[in-house]
C-alpha positions as CSV (number, residue, x, y, z in Angstrom):
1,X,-62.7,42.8,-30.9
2,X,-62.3,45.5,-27.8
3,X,-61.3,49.1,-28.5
4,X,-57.6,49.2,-28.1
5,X,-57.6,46.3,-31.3
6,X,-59.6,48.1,-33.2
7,X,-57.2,50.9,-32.7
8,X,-54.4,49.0,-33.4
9,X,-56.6,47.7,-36.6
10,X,-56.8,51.2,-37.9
11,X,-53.7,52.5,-37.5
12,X,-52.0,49.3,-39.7
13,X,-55.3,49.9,-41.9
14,X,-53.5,53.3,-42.2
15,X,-50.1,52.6,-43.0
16,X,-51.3,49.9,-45.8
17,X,-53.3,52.1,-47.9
18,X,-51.2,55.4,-47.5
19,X,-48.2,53.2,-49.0
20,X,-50.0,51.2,-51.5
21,X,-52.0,54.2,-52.9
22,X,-48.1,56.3,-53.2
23,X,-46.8,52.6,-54.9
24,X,-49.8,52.8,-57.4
25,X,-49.4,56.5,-57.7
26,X,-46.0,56.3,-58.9
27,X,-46.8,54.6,-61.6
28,X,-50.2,56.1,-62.1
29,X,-47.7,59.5,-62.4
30,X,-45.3,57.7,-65.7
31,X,-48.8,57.2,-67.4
32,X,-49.6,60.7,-66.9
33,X,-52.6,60.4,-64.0
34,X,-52.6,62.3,-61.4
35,X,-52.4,61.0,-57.6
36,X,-56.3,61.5,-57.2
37,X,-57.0,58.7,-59.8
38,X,-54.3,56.4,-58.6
39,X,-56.0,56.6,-55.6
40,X,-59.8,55.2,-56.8
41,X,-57.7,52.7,-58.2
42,X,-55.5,51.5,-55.2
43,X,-59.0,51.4,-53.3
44,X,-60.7,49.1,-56.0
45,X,-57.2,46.8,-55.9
46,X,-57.5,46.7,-51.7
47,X,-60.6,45.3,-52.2
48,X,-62.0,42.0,-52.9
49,X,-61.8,42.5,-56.7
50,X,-58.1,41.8,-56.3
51,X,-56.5,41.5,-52.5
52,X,-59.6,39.5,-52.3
53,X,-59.6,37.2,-54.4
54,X,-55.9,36.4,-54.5
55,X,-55.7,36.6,-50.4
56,X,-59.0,36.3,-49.3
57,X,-58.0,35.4,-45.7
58,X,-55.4,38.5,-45.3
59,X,-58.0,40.8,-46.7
60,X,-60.6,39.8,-44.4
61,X,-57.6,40.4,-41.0
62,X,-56.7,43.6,-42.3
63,X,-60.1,44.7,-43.6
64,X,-62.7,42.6,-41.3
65,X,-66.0,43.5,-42.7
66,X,-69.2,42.5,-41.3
67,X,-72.8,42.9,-43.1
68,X,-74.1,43.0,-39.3
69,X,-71.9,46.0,-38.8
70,X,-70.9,44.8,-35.3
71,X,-68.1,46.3,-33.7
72,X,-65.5,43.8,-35.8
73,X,-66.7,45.6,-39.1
74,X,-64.2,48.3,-40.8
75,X,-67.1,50.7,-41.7
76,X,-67.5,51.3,-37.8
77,X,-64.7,53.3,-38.2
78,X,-63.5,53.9,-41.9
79,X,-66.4,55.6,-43.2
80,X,-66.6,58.3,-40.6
81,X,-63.0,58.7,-41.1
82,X,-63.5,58.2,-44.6
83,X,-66.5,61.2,-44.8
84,X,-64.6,63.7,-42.4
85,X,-61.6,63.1,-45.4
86,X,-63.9,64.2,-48.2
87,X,-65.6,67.0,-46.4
88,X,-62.7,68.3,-45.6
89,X,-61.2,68.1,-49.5
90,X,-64.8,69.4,-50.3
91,X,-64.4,72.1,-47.7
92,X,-60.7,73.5,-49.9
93,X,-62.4,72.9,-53.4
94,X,-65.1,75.5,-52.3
95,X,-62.2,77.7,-50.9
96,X,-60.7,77.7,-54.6
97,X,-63.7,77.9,-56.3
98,X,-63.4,80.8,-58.7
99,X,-67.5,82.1,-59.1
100,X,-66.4,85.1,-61.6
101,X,-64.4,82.9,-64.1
102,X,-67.8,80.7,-64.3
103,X,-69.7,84.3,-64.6
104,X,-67.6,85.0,-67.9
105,X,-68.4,81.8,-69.7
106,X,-72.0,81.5,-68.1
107,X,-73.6,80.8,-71.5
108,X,-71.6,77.9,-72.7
109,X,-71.3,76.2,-69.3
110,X,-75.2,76.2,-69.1
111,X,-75.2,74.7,-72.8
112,X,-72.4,72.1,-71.6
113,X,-74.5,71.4,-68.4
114,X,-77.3,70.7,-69.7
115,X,-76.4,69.2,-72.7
116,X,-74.3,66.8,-70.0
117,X,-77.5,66.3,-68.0
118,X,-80.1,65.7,-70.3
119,X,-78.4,63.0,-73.1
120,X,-76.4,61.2,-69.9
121,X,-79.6,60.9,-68.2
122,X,-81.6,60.0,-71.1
123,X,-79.6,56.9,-71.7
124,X,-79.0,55.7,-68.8
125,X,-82.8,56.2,-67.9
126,X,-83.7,53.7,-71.2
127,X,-80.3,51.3,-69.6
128,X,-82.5,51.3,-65.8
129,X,-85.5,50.3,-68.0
130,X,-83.6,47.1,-69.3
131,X,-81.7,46.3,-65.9
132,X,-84.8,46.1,-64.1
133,X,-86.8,43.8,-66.6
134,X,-84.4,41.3,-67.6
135,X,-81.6,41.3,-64.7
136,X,-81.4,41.4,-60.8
137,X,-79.0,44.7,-60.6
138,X,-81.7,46.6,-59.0
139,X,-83.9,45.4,-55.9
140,X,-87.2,44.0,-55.8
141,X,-88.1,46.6,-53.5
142,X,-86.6,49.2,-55.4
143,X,-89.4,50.5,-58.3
144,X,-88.8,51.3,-62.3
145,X,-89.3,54.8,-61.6
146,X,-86.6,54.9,-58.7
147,X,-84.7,52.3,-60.8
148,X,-84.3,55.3,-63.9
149,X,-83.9,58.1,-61.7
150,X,-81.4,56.7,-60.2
151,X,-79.5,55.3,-63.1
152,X,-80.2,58.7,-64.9
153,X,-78.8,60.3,-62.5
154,X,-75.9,58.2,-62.0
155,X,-74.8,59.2,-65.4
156,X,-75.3,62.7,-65.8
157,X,-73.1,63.2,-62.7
158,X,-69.4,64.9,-63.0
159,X,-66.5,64.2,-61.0
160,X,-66.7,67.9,-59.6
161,X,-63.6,67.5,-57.1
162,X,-61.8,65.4,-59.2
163,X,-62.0,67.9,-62.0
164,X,-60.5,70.3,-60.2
165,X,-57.2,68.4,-59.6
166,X,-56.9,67.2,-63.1
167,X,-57.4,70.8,-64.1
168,X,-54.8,72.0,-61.8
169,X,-52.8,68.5,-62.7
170,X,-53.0,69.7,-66.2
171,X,-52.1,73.9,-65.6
172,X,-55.9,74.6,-67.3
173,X,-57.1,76.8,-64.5
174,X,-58.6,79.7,-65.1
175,X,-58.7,78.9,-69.0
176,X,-61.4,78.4,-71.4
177,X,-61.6,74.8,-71.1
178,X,-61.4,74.6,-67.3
179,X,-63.7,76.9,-66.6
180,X,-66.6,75.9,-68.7
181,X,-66.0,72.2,-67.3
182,X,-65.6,73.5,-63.7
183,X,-69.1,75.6,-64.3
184,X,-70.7,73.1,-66.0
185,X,-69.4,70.4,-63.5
186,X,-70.9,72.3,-60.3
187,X,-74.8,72.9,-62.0
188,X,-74.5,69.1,-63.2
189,X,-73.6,68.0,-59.7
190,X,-76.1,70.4,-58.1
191,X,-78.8,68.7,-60.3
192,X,-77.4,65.1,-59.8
193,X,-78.3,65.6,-56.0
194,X,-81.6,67.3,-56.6
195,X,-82.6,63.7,-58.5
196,X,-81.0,61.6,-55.8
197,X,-82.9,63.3,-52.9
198,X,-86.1,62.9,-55.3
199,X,-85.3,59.0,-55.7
200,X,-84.9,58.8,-52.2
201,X,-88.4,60.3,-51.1
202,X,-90.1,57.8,-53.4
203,X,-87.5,55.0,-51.6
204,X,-88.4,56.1,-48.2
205,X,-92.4,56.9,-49.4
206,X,-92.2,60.3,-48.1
207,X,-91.7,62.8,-50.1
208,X,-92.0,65.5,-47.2
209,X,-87.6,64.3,-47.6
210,X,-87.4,65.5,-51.0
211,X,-88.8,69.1,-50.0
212,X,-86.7,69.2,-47.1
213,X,-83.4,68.3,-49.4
214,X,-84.3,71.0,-51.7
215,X,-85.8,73.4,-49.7
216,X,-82.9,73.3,-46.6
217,X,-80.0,73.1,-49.8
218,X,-81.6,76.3,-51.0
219,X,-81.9,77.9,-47.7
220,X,-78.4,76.9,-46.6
221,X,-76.7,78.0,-49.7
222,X,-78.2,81.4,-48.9
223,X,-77.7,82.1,-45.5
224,X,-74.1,80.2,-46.3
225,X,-73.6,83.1,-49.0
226,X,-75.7,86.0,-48.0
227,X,-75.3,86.1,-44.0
228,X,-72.0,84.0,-43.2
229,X,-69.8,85.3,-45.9
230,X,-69.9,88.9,-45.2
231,X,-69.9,88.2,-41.7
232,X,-66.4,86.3,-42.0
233,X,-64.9,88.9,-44.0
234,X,-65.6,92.0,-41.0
235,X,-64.1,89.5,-38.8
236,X,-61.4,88.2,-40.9
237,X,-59.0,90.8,-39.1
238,X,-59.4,89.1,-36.0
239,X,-58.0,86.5,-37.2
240,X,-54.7,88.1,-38.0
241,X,-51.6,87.7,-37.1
242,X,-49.1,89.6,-38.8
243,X,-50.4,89.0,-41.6
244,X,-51.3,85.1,-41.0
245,X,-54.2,83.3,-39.8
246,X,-54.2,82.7,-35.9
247,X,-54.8,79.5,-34.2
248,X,-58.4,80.9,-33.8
249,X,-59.1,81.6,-37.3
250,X,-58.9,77.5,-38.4
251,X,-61.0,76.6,-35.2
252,X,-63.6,78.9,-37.0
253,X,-63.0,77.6,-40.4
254,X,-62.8,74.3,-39.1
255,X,-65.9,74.4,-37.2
256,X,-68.0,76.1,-39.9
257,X,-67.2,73.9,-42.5
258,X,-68.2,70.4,-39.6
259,X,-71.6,72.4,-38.9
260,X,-72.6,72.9,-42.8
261,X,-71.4,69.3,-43.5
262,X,-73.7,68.1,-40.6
263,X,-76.7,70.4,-41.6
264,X,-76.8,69.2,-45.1
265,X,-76.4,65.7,-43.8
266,X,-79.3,65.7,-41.2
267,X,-81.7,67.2,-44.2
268,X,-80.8,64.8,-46.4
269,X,-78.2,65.8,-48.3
270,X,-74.7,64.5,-48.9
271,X,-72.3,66.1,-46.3
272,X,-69.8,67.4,-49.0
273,X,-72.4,69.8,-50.2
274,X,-72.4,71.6,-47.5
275,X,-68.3,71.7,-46.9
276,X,-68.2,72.8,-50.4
277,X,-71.0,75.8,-50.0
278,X,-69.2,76.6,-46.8
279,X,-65.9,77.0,-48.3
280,X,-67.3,79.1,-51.4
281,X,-68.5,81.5,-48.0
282,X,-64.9,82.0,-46.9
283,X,-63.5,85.3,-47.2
284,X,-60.8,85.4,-50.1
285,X,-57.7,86.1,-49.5
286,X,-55.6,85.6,-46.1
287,X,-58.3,83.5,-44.6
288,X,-58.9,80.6,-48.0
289,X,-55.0,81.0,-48.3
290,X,-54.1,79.8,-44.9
291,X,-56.9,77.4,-44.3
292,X,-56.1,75.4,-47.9
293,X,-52.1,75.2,-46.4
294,X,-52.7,73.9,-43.3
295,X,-55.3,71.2,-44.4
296,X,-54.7,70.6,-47.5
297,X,-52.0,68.2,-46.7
298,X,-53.9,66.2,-44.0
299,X,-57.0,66.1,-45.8
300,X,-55.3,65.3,-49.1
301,X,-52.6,63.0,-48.1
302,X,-54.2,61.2,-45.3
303,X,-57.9,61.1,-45.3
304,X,-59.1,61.3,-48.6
305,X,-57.5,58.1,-49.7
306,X,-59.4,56.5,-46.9
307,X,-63.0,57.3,-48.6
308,X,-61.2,55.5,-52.1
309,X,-60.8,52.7,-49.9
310,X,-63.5,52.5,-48.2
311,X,-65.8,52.1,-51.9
312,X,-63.3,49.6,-53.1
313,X,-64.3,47.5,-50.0
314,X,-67.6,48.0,-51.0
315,X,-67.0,46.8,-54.7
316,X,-66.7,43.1,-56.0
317,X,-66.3,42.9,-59.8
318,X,-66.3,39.1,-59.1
319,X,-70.5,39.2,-58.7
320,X,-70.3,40.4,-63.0
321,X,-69.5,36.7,-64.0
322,X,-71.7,36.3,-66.6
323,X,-70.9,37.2,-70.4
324,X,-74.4,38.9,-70.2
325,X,-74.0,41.2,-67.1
326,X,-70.1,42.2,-68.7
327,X,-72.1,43.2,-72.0
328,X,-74.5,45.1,-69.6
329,X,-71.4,46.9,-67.8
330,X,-69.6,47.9,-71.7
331,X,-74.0,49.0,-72.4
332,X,-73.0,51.2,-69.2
333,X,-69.5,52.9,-70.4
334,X,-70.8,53.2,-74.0
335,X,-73.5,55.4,-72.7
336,X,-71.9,57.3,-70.5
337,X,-69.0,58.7,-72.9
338,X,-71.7,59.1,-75.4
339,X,-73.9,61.0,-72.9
340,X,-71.6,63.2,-71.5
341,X,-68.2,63.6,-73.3
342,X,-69.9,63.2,-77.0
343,X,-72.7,65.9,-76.1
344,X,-70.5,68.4,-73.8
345,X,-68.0,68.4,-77.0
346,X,-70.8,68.9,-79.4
347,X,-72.6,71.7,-76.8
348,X,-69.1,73.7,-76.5
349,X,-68.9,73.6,-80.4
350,X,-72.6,75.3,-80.6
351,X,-71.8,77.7,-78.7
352,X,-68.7,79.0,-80.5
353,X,-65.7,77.3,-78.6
354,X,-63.0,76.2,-81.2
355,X,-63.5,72.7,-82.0
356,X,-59.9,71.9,-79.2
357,X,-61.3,73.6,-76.5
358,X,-64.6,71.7,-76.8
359,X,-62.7,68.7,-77.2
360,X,-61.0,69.6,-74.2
361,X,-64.2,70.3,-72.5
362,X,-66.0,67.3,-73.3
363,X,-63.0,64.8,-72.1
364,X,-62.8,66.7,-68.7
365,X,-66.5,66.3,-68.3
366,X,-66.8,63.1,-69.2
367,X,-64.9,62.2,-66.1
368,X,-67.0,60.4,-63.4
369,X,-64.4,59.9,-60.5
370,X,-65.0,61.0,-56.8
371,X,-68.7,62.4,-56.9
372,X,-69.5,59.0,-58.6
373,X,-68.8,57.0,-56.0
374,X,-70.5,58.8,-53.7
375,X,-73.3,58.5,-54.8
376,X,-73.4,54.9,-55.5
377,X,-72.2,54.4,-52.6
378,X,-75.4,56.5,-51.1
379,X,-77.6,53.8,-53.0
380,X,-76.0,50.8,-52.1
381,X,-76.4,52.2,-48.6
382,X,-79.7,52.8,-48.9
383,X,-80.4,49.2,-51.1
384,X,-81.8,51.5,-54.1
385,X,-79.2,49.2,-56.2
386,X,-77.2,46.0,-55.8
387,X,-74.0,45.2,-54.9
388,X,-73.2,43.9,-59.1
389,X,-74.8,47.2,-60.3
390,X,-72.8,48.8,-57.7
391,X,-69.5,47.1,-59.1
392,X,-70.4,47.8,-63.0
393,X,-70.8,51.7,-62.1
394,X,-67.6,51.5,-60.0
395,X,-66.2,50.0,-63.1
396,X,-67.5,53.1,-65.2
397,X,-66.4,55.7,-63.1
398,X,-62.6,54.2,-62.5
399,X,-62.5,54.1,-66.7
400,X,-64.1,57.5,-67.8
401,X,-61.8,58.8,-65.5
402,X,-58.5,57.2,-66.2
403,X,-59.8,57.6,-70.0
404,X,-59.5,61.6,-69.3
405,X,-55.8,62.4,-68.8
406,X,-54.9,60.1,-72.2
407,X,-57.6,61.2,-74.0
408,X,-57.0,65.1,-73.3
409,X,-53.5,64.8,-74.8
410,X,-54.6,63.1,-77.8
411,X,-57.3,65.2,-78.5
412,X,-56.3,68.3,-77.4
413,X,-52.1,67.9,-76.9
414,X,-50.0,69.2,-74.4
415,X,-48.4,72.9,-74.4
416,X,-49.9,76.4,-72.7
417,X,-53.4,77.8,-72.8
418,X,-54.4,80.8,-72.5
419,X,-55.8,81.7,-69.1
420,X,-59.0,84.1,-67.9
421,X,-58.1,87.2,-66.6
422,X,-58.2,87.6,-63.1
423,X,-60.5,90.1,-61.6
424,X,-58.9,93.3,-60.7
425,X,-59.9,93.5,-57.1
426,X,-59.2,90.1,-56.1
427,X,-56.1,88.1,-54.9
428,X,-55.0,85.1,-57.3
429,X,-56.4,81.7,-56.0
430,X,-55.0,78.1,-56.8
431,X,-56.9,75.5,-58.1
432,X,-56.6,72.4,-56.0
């Protein structure tokens, strides 16, 4: 297949998933979900779960895929499209990210955090422990320890990004509910990659990785904070042009955020970490308001439903055909409500949320989503877990996250909450 095919490949590539993800969105949107989740599902569907298996030849012209990874294979060309879409989306949620609203409620989204790190991790520590003696889900080369750390760490993760739609989807921003979940969500994450750069170290035997992961993370975060920031915000005025952001100004942004998603890759670390740090380093104001409106549509519209794609291509709920390995995937989703929206509800309660807000809390947490499938797909990647564990997590993550929306209107109902106050000295935001 020669260059100006594979063009022609990805634009069609293009055209089908925009389309189908808007047709499953529009119904996604009668059932109350927001585009985001239509999205990981219109992925899964694309796959060979479903395309696949009713169409296998069609899904294999439109979506070649080769394990060799020659030039015929879609990953030569959807994933980097696919990453630049979610560092980008990355790259706004850090612009919106509202630090003093997390500042306010720091006590209960610690409690919530860790409550929704520890019991999540806990379990599916004890579920790695079964997998790996009496099924194949995991690798021979992979080891018990790497098997639980992984797992454990699988579980305790929160759909960060995704979060912040649904809180915006659902008018919660800046209230009680979103912004414990959107604290607790961020030190959860944090933590979730601290783990996977730890099980990686042991996967690679050298664990000089892990203390380059952790150590560069730290020492980006900090000159991201405590050098760039303040630096963009003397310039910001250059950037002005009656009172909108020049031409210049989004090369800059633009730029910034491809060089902190490329450090934290080349140490190790997912590139959305550093988009996200990068955007929380953007000075308020003109700058984060201009930069969200002019790629907010591209990034949102375009590439991000490339990277929901691109993991449904990678999943094939067809390899769970056994009544054992189903009861495995249900141990799996039992767990991870349990873990996460039972013991973020219970964490909000003790520390004197009303018992709706904490319901509230709990259900928004217990959302897997986006950051989910990143890091599976970081495993399967790196052969830490197999293709049928990779499908019974997919299967998780699409359900704890549809199970959100619904479950949040039950629990908690519909109407208007309250919202934080906004700081006096700066500019309202919008959530994403």
């Amino acid at each position: 297949m020669n260059n100006v095919h594979l063009a022609v490949q990805f634009f069609l590539q293009i055209a089908v998933i925009l389309l189908f993800c808007r047709i499953v969105g529009a119904i996604a949107a009668r059932l109350g979900q927001p585009q985001v989740v239509a999205e990981m599902i219109a992925g899964v569907l694309l796959g060979p779960s479903l395309f696949g298996l009713l169409w296998p030849e069609a899904q294999q012209w439109l979506f070649p895929w080769d394990k060799a990874q020659t030039a015929r294979d879609t990953q030569c060309y959807l994933f980097p499209a696919s990453q630049l879409g979610l560092a980008l989306y990355m790259f706004i949620v850090g612009m919106e990210f509202r630090v003093d609203i997390v500042q306010r409620r720091l006590k209960s989204s610690i409690a919530v955090s860790l409550a929704g790190m520890v019991t999540p991790f806990v379990l599916g520590a004890a579920l790695a422990w079964v997998f790996y003696h009496h099924t194949d889900l995991f690798p021979k080369k992979t080891t018990l320890t790497e098997a639980m750390l992984f797992l454990g760490a699988s579980m305790c993760i929160t759909a960060f990004p995704m979060l912040a739609r649904i809180i915006h989807f659902k008018n919660l921003g800046g209230t009680t509910m979103g912004t414990v979940a959107i604290g607790a969500g961020a030190i959860d994450d944090a933590t979730a990659w601290a783990l996977l750069a730890v099980v990686l170290a042991s996967f690679d035997q050298n664990w000089s990785h892990a203390l380059t992961n952790i150590g560069g993370g730290i020492a980006y975060v900090t000159v991201a904070l405590v050098l760039i920031k303040p630096l963009l915000k003397r310039a910001e005025p250059l950037f002005n042009e009656d009172g909108m952001m020049s031409d210049g100004g989004l090369v800059v942004g633009l730029a910034l955020m491809a060089l902190g998603a490329w450090f934290t890759d080349m140490i190790g670390l997912h590139a959305v970490f550093g988009a996200f740090v990068m955007g929380c380093a953007m000075p308020r104001g003109m700058m984060t308001r201009d930069l969200t409106a002019r790629i907010q549509p591209l990034a949102v519209a375009l590439l991000l439903p490339l990277f929901f794609t691109y993991s449904g291509l990678n999943t094939k709920i067809g390899l769970l055909n056994t009544g054992f390995l189903w009861l495995m995937c249900a141990a799996v989703l039992v767990a991870a409500v349990l873990g996460k929206g039972v013991a973020c509800w219970l964490a909000a309660r003790a520390t004197g949320i009303s018992n709706r807000e904490a319901l509230g809390i709990g259900t928004l947490m217990n959302a897997r989503g986006l950051m989910e499938l990143i890091i599976i797909n970081i495993g399967l990647q790196r052969g830490v877990i197999s293709e049928g564990l990779f499908a019974t997590l997919v299967i998780m993550a699409v359900i704890t996250t549809l199970m959100a929306s619904p479950i949040f209107e039950r629990l908690v109902g519909t109407g208007t909450y309250k919202p934080e106050p906004e700081p006096a000295l700066e500019p309202e935001k919008r959530m994403v």
